[in-house]
C-alpha positions in Angstrom: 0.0 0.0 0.0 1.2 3.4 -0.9 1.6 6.2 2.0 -0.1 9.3 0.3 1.4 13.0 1.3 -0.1 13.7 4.3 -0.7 18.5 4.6 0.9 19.7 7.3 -1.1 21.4 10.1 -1.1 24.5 9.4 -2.4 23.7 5.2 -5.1 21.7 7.3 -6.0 24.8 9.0 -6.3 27.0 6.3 -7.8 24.4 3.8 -10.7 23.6 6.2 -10.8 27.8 7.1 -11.6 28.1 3.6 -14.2 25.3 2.9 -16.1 26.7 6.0 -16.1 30.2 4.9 -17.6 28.6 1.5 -19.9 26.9 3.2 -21.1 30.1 5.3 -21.6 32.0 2.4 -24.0 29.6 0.8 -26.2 29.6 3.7 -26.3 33.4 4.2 -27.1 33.7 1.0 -29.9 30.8 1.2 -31.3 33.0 4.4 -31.3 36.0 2.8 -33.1 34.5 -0.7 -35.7 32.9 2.4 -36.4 35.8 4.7 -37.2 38.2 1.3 -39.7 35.1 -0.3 -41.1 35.3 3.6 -41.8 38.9 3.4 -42.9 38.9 0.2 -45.5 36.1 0.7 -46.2 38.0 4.2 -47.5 41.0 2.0 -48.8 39.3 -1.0 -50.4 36.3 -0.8 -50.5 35.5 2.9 -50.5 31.8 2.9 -49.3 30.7 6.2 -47.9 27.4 4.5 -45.2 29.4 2.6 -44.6 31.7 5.3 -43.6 29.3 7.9 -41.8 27.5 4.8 -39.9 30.4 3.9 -39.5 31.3 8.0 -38.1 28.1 9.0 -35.6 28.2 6.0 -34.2 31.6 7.1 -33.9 30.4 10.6 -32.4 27.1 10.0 -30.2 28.7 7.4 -29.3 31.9 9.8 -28.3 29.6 12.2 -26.2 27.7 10.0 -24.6 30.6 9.0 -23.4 31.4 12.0 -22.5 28.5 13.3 -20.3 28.0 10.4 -18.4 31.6 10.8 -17.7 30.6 14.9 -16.1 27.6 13.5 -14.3 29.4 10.3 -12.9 32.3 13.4 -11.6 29.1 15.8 -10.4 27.5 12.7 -8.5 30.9 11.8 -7.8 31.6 15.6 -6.0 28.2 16.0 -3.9 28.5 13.2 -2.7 32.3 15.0 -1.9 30.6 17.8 0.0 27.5 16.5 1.9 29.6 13.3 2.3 33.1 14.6 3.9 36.1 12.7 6.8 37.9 13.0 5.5 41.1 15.1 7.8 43.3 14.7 8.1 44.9 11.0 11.4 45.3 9.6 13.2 48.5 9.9 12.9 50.8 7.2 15.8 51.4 4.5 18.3 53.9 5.3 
């Protein structure tokens, strides 16, 4: 059996910071596309089936949303704390 290349920590880190982030953005977008179909129906057509629909969507999605940018921040915040920078900048030219 071949032993495949194995990413280092800190490419782990970023990689899943990324694919989070992705992830995040899709569902604010999806609760966002939800809560303006809820209000629309809300002042439209006022069927309570779509409204609750639409409602629970936004929610679900809202929440999914955040809990995705919580996990992107520790994601980002461990990778600060295991790789950090140089803090102090070097001097300038002479």
């Amino acid at each position: 059996m071949e032993k495949r290349k194995v990413l280092d920590e800190g490419r782990q880190l970023k990689r899943l910071n990324a694919e989070t982030r992705k992830q995040s953005h899709v569902h604010k977008w999806f609760a966002i596309v939800a809560a303006l179909d809820c209000l629309l129906v809300f002042f439209y057509d006022r069927d309570m089936r779509n409204i609750v629909f639409s409602g629970g969507i936004c929610l679900v999605c809202t929440y999914l949303w955040f809990k995705g940018r919580m996990q992107s921040r520790a994601y980002r915040r461990e990778y600060r704390e295991k790789y950090p920078q140089d803090p102090t900048p070097p001097p300038p030219p002479a």
